[in-house]
NUVO-430128 format. One record per atom (N, C-alpha, C): atom name; x, y, z. Coordinates in nm, 2 decimals. Each point is the difference from the previous one (the first is absolute). Example, Ala and Ser with C-alpha at 12.3 -4.5 7.8 and 13.67 -1.06 7.14 Angstrom:
BEGIN
 tormar      x      y      z
      N   1.32  -0.57   0.78
     CA  -0.09   0.12   0.00
      C   0.09   0.12   0.00
      N  -0.04   0.11  -0.07
     CA   0.09   0.11   0.00
      C  -0.08   0.11   0.08
END
This chain:
BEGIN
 tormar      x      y      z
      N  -1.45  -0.39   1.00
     CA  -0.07   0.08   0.10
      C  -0.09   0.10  -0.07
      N   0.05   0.07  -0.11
     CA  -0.09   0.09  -0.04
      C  -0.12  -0.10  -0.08
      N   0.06  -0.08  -0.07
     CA  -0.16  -0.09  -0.06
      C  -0.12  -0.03   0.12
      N   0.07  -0.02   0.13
     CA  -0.10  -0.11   0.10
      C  -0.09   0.15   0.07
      N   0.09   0.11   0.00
     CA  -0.06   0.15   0.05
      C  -0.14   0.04  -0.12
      N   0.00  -0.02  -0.12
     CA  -0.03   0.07  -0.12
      C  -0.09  -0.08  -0.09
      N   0.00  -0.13   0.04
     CA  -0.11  -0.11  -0.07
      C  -0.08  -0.04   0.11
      N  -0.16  -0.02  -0.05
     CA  -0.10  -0.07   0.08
      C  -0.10  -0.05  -0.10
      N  -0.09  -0.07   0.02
     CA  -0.12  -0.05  -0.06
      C   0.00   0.04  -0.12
      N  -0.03   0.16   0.01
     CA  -0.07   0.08  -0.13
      C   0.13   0.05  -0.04
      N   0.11  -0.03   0.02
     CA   0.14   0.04  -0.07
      C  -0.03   0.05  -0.15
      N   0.04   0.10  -0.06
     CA   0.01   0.05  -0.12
      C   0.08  -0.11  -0.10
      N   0.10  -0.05  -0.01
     CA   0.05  -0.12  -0.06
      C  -0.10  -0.13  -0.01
      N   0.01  -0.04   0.11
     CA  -0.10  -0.07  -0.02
      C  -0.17  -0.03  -0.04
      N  -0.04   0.16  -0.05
     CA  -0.11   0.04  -0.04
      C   0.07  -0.01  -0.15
      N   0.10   0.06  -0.04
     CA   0.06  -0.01  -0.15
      C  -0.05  -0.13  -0.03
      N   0.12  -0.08   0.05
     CA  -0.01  -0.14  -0.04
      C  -0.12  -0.07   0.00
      N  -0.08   0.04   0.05
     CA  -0.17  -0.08  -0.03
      C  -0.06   0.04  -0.10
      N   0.05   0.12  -0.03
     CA  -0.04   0.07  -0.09
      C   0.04  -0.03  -0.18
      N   0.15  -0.01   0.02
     CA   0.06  -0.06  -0.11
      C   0.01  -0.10  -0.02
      N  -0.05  -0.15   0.10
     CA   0.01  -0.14   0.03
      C  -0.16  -0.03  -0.01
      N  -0.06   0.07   0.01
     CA  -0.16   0.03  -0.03
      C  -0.03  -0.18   0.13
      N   0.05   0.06   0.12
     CA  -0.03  -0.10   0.11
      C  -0.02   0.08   0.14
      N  -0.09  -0.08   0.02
     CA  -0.05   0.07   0.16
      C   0.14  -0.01   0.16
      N  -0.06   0.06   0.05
     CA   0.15   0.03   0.08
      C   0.02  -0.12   0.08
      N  -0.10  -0.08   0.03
     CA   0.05  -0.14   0.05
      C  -0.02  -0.14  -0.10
      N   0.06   0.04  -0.14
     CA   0.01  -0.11  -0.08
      C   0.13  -0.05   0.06
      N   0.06  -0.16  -0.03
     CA  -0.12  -0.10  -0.02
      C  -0.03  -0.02   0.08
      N  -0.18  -0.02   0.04
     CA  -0.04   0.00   0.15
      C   0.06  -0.12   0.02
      N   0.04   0.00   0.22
     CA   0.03  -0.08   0.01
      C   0.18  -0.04   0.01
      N   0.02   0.04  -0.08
     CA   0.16   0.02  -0.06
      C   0.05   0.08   0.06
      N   0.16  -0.06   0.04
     CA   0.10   0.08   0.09
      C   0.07   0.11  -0.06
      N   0.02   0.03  -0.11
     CA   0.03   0.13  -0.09
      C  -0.13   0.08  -0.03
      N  -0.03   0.06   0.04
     CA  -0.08   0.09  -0.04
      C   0.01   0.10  -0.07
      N  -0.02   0.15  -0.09
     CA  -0.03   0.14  -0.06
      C   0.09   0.02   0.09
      N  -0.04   0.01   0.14
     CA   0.05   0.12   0.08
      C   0.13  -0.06   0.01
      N   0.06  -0.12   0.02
     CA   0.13  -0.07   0.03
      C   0.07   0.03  -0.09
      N  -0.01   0.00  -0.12
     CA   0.01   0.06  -0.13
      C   0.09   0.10   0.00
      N  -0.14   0.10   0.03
     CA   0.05   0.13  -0.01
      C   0.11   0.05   0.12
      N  -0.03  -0.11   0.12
     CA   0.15   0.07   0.11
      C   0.12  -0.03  -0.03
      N   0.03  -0.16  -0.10
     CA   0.15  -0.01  -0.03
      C   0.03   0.10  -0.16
      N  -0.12   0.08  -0.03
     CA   0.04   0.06  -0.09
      C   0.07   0.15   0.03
      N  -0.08  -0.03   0.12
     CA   0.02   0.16   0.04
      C   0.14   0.01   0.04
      N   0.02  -0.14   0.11
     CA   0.10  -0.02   0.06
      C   0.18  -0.02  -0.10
      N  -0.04  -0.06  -0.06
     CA   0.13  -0.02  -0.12
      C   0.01   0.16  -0.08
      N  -0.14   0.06  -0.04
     CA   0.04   0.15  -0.10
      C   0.08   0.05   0.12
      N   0.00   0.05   0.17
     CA   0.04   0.04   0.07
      C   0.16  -0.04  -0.02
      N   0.01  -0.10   0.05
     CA   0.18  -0.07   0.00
      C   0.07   0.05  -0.15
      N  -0.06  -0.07  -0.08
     CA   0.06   0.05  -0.15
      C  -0.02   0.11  -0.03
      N  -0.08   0.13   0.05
     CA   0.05   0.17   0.01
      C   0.10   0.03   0.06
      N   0.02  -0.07   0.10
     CA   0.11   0.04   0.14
      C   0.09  -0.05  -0.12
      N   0.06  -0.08   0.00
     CA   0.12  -0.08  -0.07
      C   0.01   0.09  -0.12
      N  -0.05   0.03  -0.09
     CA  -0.02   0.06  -0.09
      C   0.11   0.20   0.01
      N  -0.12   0.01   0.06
     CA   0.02   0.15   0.08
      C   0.15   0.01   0.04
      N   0.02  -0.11   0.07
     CA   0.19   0.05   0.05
      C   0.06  -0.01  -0.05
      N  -0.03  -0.15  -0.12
     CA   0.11   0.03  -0.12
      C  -0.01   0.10  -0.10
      N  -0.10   0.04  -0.04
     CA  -0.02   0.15  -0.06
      C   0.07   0.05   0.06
      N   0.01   0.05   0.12
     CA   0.07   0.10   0.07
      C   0.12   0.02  -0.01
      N   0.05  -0.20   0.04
     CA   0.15   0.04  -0.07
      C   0.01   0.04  -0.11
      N  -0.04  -0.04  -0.08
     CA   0.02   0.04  -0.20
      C   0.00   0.16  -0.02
      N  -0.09   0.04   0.11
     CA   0.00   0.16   0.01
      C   0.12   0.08   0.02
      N   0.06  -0.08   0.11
     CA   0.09   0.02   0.09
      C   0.12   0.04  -0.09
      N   0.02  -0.12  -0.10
     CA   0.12  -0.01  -0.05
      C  -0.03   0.07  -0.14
      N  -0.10   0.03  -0.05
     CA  -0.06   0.07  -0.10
      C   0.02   0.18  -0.01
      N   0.03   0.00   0.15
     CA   0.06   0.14   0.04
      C   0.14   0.01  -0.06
      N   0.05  -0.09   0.02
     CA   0.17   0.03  -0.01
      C   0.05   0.04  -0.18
      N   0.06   0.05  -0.01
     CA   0.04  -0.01  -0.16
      C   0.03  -0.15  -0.05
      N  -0.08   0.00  -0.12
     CA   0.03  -0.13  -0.12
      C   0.10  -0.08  -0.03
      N   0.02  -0.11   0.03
     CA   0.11  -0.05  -0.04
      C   0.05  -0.01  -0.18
      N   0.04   0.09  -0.01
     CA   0.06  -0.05  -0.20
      C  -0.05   0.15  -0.04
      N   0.01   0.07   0.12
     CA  -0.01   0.19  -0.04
      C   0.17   0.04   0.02
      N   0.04   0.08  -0.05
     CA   0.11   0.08   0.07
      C  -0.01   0.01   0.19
      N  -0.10   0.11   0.02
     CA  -0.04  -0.03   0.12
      C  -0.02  -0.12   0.08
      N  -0.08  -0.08  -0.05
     CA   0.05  -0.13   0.05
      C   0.15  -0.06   0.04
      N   0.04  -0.01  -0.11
     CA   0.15  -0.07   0.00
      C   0.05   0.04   0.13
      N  -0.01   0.17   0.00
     CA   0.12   0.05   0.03
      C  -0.06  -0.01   0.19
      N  -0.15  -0.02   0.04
     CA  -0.06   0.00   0.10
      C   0.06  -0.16   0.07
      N  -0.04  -0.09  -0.10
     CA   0.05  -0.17   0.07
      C   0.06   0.02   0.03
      N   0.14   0.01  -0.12
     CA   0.13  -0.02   0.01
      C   0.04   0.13   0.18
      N  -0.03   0.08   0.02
     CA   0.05   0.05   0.13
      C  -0.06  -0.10   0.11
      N  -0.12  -0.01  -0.03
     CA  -0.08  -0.11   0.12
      C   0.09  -0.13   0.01
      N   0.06  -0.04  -0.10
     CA   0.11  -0.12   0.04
      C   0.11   0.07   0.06
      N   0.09   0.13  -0.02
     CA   0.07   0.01   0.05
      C  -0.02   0.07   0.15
      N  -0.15   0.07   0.06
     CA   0.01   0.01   0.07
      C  -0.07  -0.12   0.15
      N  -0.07  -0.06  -0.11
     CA  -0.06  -0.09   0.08
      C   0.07  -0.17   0.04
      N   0.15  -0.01  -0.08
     CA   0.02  -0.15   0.06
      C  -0.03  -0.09  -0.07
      N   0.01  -0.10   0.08
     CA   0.01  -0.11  -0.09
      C  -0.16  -0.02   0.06
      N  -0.07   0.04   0.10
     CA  -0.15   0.03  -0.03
      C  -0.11   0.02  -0.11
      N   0.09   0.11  -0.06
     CA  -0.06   0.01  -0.11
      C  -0.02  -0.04  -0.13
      N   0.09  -0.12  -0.04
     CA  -0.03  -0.11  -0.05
      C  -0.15  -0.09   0.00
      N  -0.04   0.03   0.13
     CA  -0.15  -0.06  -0.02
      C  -0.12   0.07  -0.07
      N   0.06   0.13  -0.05
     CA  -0.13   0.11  -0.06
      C   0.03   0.03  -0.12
      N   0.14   0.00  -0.05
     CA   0.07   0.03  -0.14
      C  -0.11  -0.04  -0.09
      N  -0.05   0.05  -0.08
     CA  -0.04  -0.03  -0.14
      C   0.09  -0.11  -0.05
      N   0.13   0.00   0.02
     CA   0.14  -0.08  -0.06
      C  -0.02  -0.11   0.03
      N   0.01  -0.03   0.12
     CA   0.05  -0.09   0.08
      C  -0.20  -0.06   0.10
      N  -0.09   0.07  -0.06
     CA  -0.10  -0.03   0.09
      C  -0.11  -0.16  -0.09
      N   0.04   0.04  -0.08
     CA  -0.02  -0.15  -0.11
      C  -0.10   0.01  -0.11
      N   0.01   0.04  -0.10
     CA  -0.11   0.01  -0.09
      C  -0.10  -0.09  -0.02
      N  -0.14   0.07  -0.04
     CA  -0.06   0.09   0.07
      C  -0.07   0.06   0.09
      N   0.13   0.06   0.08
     CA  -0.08   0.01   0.16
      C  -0.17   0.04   0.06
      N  -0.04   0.09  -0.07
     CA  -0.14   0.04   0.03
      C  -0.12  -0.11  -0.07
      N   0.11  -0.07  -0.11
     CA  -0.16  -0.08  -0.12
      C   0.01  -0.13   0.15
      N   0.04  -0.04   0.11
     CA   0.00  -0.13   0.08
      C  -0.10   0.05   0.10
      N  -0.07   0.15   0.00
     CA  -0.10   0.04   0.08
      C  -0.10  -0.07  -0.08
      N  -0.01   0.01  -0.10
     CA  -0.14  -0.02  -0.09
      C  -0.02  -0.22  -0.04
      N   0.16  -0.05   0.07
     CA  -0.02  -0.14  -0.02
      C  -0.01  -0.05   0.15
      N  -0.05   0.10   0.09
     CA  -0.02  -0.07   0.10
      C   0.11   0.03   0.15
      N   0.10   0.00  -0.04
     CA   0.08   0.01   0.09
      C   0.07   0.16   0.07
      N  -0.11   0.02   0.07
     CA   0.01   0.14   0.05
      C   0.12  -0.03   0.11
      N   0.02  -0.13   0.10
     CA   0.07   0.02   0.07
      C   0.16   0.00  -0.02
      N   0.01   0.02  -0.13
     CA   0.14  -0.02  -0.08
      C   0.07   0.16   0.00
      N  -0.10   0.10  -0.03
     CA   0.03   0.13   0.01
      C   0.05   0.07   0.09
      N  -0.09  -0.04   0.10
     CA  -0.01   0.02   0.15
      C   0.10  -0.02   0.07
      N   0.04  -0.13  -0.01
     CA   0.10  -0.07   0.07
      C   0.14   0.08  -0.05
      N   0.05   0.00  -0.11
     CA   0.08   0.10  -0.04
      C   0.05   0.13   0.03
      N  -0.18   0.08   0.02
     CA   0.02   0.12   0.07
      C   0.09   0.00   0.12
      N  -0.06  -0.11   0.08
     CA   0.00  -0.02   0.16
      C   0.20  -0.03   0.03
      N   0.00  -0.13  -0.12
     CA   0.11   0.01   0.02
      C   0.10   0.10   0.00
      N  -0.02   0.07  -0.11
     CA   0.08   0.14  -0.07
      C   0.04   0.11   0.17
      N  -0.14   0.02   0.06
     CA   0.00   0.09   0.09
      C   0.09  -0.06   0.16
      N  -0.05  -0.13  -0.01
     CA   0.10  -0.06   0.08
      C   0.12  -0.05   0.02
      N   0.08   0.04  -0.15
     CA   0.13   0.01   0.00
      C   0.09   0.12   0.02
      N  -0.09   0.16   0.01
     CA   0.01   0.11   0.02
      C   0.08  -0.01   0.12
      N   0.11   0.08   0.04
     CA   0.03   0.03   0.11
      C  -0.07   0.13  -0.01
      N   0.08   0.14   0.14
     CA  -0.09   0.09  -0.02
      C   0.08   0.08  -0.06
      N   0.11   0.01  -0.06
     CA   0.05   0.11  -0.13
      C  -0.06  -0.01  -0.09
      N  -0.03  -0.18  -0.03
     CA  -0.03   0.01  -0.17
      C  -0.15   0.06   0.04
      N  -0.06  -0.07   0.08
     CA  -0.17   0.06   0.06
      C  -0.01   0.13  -0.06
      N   0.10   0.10   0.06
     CA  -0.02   0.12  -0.03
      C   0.02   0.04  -0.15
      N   0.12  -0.06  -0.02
     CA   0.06   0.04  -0.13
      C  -0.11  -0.05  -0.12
      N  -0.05  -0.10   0.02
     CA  -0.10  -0.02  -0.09
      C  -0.13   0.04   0.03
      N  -0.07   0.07   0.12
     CA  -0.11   0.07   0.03
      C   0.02   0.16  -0.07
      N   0.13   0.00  -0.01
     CA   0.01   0.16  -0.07
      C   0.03   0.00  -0.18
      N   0.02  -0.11  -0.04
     CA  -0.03  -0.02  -0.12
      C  -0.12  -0.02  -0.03
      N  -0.04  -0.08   0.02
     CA  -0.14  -0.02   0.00
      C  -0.10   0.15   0.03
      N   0.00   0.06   0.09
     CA  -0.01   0.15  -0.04
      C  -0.03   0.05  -0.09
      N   0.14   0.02  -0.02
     CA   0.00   0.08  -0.08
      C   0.00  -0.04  -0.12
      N   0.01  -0.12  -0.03
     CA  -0.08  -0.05  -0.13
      C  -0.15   0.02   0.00
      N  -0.09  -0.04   0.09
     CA  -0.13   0.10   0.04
      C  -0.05   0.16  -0.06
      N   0.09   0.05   0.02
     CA  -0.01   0.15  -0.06
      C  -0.13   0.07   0.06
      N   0.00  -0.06   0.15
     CA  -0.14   0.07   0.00
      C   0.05   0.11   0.15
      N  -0.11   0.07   0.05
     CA   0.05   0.12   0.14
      C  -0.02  -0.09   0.10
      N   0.11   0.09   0.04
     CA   0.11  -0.05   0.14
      C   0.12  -0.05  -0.02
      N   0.08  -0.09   0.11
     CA   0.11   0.02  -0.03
      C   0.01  -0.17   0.00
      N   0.07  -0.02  -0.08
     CA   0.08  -0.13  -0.09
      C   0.00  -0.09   0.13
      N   0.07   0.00   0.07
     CA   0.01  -0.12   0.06
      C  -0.14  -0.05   0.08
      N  -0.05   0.12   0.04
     CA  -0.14  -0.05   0.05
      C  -0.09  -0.06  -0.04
      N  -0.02   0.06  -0.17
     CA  -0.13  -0.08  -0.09
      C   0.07  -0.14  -0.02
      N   0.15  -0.03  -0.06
     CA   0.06  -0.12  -0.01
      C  -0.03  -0.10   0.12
      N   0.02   0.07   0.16
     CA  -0.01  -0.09   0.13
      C  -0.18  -0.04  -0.03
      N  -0.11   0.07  -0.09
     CA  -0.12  -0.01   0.04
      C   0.01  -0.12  -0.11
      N   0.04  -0.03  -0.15
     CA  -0.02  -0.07  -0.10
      C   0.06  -0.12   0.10
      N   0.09   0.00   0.03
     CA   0.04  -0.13   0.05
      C  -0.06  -0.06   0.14
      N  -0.07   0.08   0.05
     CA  -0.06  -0.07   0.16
      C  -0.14  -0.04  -0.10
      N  -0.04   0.09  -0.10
     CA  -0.14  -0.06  -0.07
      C   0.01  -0.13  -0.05
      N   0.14  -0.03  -0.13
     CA   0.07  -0.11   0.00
      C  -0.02  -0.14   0.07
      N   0.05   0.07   0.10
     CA  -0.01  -0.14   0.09
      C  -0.11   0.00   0.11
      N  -0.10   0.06  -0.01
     CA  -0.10  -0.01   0.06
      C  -0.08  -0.07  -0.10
      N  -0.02   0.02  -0.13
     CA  -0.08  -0.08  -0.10
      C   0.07  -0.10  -0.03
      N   0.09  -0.05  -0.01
     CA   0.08  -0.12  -0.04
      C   0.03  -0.07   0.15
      N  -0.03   0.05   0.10
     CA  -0.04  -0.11   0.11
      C  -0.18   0.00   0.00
      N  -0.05   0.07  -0.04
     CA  -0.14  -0.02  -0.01
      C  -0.05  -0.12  -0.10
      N   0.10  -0.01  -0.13
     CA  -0.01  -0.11  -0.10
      C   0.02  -0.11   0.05
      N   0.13   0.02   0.10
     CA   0.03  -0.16   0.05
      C  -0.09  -0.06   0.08
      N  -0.03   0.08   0.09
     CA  -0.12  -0.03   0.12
      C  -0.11  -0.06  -0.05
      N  -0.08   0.05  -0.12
     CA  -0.13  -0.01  -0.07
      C   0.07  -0.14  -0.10
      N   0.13  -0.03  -0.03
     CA  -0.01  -0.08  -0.05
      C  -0.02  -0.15   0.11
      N   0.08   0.03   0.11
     CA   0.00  -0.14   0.07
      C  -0.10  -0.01   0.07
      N  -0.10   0.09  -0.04
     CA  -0.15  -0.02   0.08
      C  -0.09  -0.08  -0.05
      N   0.07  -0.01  -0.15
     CA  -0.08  -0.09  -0.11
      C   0.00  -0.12   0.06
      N   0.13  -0.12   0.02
     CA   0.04  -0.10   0.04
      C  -0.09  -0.04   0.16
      N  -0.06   0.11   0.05
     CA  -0.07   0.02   0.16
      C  -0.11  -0.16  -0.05
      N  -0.05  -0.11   0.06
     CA  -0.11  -0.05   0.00
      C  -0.08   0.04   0.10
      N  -0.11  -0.07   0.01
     CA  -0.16   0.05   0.11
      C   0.07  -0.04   0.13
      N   0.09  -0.12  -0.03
     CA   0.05  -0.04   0.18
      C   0.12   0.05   0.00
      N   0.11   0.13  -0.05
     CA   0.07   0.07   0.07
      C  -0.07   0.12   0.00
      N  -0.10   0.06  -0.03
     CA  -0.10   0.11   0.03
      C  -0.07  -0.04   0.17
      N  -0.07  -0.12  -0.03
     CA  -0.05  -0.06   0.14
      C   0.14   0.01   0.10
      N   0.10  -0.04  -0.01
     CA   0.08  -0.02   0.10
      C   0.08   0.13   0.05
      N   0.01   0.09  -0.10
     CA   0.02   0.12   0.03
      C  -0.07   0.06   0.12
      N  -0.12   0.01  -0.08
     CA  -0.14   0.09   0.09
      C  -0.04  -0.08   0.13
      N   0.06  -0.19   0.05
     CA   0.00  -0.01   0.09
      C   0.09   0.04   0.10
      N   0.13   0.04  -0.05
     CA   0.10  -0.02   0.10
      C  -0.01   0.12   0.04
      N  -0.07   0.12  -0.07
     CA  -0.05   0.17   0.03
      C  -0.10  -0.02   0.10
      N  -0.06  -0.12   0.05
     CA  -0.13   0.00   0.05
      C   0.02  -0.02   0.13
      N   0.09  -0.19  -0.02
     CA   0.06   0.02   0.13
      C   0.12   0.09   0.04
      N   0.03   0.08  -0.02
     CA   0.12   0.13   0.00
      C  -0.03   0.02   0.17
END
């Protein structure tokens, strides 16, 4: 959406590209790829792979907050997160989450992290919910009060690690489940 709002004729990209390609904006004449065609799946793919990008950052951020695993702090932070979170929390353990959990962002498989999260939070009843929204807190160290900032890390959580999954199975979308979508919206 934002590409088809933000590109036209005289698109800035596609002024680059003629520029750096030292080709006129309807090379090859005649030809069904053109400059400008070019430049909209360029635009269009930098778009998706920022999105994708951006949420798993976020999670990395997310969990970049918490104390270190193989600090004092750390240790002593997990190790409660297992005892207050369940056999849920098996899916986030540094221990038990599978080495190296963060280097499988950088080989591709964001929806591995994600999924983990999602599951971790969906094995929560609502003691451990809480009991581990107030650890999380107050491992935070930041103003206000512990269970609140923890209830915010974890709704962020799983707001970006269902955003990973979503952006991931949009990948697998072809032009005729796009078409068939936007028909059945039509005849609605």
């Amino acid at each position: 959406m934002i590409v088809r709002l933000h590109l036209d004729k005289d698109d800035e990209l596609a002024q680059h590209l003629t520029n750096r390609l030292n080709s006129p904006l309807d090379w090859p004449e005649a030809g069904d790829l053109d400059t400008e065609h070019v430049a909209r799946i360029a635009a269009a793919a930098a778009c998706e792979i920022s999105y994708d990008h951006a949420a798993n950052g976020h999670l990395v951020d997310l969990f970049a907050a918490l104390p270190l695993p193989g600090t004092s702090e750390g240790r002593e932070f997990w190790r409660s997160l297992m005892l207050v979170g369940g056999d849920g929390a098996l899916n986030i353990v540094p221990g038990n989450a599978g080495c190296p959990f963060f280097d499988r962002l950088l080989d591709g498989n964001e929806a591995g992290i994600a999924g983990r999260v999602l599951s971790f939070l969906e094995e929560l009843d609502e003691d451990e919910h809480n009991a581990v929204a107030d650890l999380i807190g107050t491992a935070l160290d930041l103003l206000g009060g512990a269970r609140y900032l923890g209830k915010l890390w974890l709704r962020d959580a799983e707001t970006t690690a269902w955003h990973v999954l979503l952006a991931r199975r949009r990948q697998h979308d072809t032009a005729e489940d796009r078409e068939r979508f936007l028909q059945a919206w039509r005849n609605a």
